[in-house]
C-alpha positions as CSV (number, residue, x, y, z in Angstrom):
1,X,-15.0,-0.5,-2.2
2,X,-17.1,-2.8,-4.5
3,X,-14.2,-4.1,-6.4
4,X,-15.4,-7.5,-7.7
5,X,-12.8,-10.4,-8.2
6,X,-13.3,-12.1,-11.5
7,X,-12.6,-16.0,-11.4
8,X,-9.9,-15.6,-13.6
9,X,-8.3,-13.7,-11.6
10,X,-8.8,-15.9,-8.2
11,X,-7.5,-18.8,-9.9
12,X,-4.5,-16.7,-10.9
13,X,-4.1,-16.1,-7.0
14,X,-4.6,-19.8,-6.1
15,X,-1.8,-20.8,-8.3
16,X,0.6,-18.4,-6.8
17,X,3.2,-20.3,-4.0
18,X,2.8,-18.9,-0.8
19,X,6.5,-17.3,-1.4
20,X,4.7,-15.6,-4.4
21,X,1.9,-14.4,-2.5
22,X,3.8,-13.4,0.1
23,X,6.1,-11.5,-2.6
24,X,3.0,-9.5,-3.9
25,X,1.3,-8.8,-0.4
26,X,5.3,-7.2,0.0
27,X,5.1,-4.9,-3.0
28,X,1.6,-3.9,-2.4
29,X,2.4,-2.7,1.1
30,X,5.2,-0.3,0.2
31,X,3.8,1.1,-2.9
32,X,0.6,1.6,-0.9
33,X,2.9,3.3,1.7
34,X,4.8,5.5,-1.5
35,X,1.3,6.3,-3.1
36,X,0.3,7.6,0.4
37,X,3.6,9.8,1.0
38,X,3.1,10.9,-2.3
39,X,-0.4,11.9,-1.8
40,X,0.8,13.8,1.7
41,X,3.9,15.5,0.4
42,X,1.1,17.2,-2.7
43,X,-1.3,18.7,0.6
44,X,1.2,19.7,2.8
45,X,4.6,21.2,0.5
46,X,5.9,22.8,3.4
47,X,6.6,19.7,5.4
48,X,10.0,17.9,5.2
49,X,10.3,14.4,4.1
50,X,11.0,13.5,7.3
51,X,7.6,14.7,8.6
52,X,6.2,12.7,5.4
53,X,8.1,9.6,6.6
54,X,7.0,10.1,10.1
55,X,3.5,10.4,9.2
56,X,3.1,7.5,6.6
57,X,4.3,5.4,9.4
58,X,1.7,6.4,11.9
59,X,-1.1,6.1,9.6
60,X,0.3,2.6,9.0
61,X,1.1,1.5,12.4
62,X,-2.9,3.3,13.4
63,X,-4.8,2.1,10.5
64,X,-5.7,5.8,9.9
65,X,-6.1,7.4,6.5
């Protein structure tokens, strides 16, 4: 990706506590992990959530997309 940080916004990260960082590294995790169920449960609408569950969390724990 060729996102480009602004400085703003990395001095708006280096302000941030390390509880805070931590905080938003949390957040960003699980909505990237509710995005990706989402995105799963729209190709496959046969599968049960528990197949959807099951899958997010081996493309998490494998790195795979």
């Amino acid at each position: 990706m060729g996102t480009k940080i602004t400085p703003e916004y990395a001095e708006a990260l280096r302000r941030l506590s390390g509880e805070e960082k931590w905080k938003t590294a949390f957040r960003l995790y699980w909505s990237a992990r509710k995005l990706k169920a989402a995105r799963l449960r729209e190709q496959h609408p046969d599968w049960t959530e528990e197949q959807v569950q099951e899958r997010v969390k081996e493309i998490f724990l494998y790195a795979r997309t």
